[in-house]
N, C-alpha and C positions, 0 to 999 in steps of 0.2 A: 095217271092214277091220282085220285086227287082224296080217296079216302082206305083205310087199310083195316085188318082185323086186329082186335087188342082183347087181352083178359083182363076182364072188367067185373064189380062185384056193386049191386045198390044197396046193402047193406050187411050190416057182422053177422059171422055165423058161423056154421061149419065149411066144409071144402064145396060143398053142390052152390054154396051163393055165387058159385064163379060162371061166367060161362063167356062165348067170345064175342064182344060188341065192334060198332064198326065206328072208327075215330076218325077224323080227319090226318092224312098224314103230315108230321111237322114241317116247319120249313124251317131252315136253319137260319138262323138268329148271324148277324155280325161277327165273323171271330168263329162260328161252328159247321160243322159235318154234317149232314146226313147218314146214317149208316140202317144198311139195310143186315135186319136181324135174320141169324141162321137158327140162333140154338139160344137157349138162356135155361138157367139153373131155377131149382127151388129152394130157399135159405132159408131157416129156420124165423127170422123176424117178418119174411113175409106170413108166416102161418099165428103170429102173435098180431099181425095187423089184420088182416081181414077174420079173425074170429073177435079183433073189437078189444082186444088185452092191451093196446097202446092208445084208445081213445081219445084221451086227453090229449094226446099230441097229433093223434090223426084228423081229430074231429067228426064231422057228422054230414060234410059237404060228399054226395055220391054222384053220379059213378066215381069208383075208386081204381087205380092201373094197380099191378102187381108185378114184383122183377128187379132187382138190381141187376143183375149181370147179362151181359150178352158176349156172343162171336159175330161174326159176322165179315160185311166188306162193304166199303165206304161207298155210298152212291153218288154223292154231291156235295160239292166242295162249299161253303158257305163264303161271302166276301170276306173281307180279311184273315179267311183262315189258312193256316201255315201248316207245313212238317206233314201234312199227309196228302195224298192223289186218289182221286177215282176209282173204285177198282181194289185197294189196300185194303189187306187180311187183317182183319183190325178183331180186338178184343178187348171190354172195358164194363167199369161200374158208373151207376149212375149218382153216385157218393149217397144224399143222402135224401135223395127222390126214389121214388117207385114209377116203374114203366116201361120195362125191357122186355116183357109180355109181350110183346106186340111187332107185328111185321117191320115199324122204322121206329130209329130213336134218330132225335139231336142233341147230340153232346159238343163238349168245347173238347179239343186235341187234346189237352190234359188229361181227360178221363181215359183215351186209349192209348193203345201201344200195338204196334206190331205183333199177331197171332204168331206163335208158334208153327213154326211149316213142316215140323218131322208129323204134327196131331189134328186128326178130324175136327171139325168144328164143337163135334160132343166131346171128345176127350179133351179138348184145349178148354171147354168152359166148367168140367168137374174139376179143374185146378186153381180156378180163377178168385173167385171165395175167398175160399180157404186158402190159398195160398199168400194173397196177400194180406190177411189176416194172420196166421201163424208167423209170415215173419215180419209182422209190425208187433207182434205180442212176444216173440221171443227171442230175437234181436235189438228191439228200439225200449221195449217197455221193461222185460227182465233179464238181459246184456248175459245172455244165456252163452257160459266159455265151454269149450273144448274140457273133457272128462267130468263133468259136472252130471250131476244124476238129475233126469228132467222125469217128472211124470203127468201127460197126458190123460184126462178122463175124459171118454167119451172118443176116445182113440181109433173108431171103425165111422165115424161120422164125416160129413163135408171136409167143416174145420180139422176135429181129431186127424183122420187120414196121410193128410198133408203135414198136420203140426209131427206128428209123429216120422215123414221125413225129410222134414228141416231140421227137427232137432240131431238125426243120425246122420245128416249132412255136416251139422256145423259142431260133431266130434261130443254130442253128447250121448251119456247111458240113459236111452230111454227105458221107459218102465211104460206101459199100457193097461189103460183099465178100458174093458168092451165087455160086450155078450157072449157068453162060454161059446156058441157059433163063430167066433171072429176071432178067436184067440189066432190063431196058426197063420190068417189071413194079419193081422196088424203085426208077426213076427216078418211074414215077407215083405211087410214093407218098410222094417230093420228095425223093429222095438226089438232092444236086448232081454226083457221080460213083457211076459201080457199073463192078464187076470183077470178073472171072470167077479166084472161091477155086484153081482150078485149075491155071490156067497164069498169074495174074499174082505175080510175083515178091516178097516183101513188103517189101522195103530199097527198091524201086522206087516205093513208095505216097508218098514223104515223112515229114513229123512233123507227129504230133497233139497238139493240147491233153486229148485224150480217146480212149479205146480202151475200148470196151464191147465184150466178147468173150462170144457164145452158144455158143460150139461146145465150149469146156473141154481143147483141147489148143495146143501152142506156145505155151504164155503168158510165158515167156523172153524168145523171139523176138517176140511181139507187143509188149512191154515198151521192147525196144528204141525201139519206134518214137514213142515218145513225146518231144516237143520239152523245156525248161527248163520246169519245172514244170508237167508235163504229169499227169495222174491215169489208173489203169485200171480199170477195172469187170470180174471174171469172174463170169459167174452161173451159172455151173458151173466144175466143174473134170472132169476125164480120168478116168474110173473103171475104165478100163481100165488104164492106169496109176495107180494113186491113190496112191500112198507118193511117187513120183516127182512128181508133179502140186502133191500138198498140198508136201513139200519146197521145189518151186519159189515157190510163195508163202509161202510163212515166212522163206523166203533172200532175199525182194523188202524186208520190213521194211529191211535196211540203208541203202534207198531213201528211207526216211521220206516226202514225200507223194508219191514215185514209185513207191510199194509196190503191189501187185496187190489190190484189195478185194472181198474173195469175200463174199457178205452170204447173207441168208434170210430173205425178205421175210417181215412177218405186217401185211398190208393189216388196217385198220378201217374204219369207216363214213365217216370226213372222207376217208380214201385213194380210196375205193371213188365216192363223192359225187363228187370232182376229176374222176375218169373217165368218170362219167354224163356231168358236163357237158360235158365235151371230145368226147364221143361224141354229145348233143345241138345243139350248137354247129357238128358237121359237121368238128371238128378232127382226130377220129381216123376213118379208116376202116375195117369189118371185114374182113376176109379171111378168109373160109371156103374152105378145099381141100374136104374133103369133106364131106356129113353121112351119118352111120352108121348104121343101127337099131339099136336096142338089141342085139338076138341077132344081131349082129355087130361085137361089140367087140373080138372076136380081128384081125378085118379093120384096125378102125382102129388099133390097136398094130402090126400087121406095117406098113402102110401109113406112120406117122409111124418106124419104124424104116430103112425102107428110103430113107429123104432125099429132098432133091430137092423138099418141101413148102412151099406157098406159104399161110400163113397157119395156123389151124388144121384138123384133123379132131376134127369134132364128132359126139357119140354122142345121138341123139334119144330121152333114155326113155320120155319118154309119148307 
């Protein structure tokens, strides 16, 4: 097989610029894998890239891949590469490239880790994200302890889902903000409160030792709510606003550790291993909204664009 299908896009737009082109399959580089792709996610910054809202950093060179994450299982082993075989249920991101779209990736062994073997290849890659995300944001970036009141916004999303059970793993009161539809659905996966983003007022919620914000806008006002030495997580910001947005966090420094921490995660194999076990162990659960066919990836971008989403939409390539 010397060439494979990929989702590809020739330039910015809505979700129909996607459709599936055919790429040469990679050969792995000194030191990498081949891994043939089962399953990969849709994340919120891929729908900020291919509608053209990160230009400047993307550019204007097309075709363009789309995809951070995949499942899969390793098909060939590259020269000098170490720690994995043939054959190996592997799971990983592609830090801070796009290309997981597509029938093969080459990555270096750092970017994966051993798949979870109690979870389908759909359910092992709706935790993958988010999971290593919530806990680079709310263990490494806001040192989130045991009875500590944490609140989650955006709490029934990729990210939110998971952040919401790391934080009830690692002994905090979480608090939940989602869609009056998701309220019951973010209590079972152990928020000690949830509130509907809607009509609950935010000066009404109290103060948090912690505020992890997935949505990227009012992060001022979310700011506020934060108790005497309280920390904020954004893992986005507003790009709809984005002068106005980044401004608002740069003007939070004056705060020193009450300042907004907007990070970019780049998961390795000890990151990636943490989450197998946590998803072996029964600690994390997956939440899959949808799964997609490949030759309809347009579906699942309009689908995670239009809100309202309760875990991931997963795009099935093989």
């Amino acid at each position: 097989m010397t060439d494979m299908r990929a989702a590809l896009f020739d330039r910015y737009g809505p979700p129909d610029v996607l459709y599936l082109g055919r790429r040469p399959v990679p050969v792995p580089a000194p030191g990498e894998v081949l891994v043939r792709v089962r399953v990969a996610s849709v994340n919120g910054g891929e729908l900020l890239d291919r509608a053209g809202k990160v230009r400047l950093v993307t550019g204007r060179t097309f075709p363009k891949a789309t995809g951070i994450d995949f499942a899969g299982e390793v098909a060939a082993v590259g020269p000098a590469a170490t720690g994995v075989r043939e054959g190996d249920r592997v799971w990983g991101l592609l830090g801070r490239r796009t290309g997981s779209m597509a029938e093969y990736v080459a990555v270096h062994p750092r970017q994966i880790a051993r798949a979870p073997e109690n979870l389908t290849p759909e359910q092992a890659v709706s935790l993958l994200a988010g999971g290593t995300t919530a806990v680079t944001a709310l263990r490494d970036k806001a040192s989130l302890q045991p009875g500590e009141r944490l609140l989650v916004r955006g709490a029934s999303g990729g990210v939110g889902s998971v952040a919401v059970q790391i934080g009830h793993l690692f002994g905090a009161r979480v608090v939940a903000l989602a869609g009056a539809r998701n309220l019951d659905f973010v209590r079972g996966l152990g928020a000690d409160e949830a509130w509907d983003h809607r009509t609950t007022p935010l000066g009404g919620l109290g103060r948090f030792d912690v505020v992890l914000d997935a949505v990227g806008t009012r992060h001022a006002r979310l700011r506020r709510l934060l108790a005497p030495g309280g920390r904020m997580v954004a893992v986005t910001v507003d790009f709809d606003r984005l002068l106005a947005s980044v401004g608002t966090v740069l003007a939070s420094t004056v705060h020193g550790s009450g300042r907004i921490r907007v990070f970019s995660g780049r998961p390795d194999t000890a990151l990636l291993t943490e989450i197998t076990r946590y998803a072996e162990r029964g600690d994390l659960v997956p939440v899959v909204d949808t799964v997609h066919p490949f030759d309809r990836i347009a579906d699942a971008h309009k689908a995670l664009e239009s809100g309202g989403v309760r875990g991931k939409h997963i795009v099935r390539i093989a």
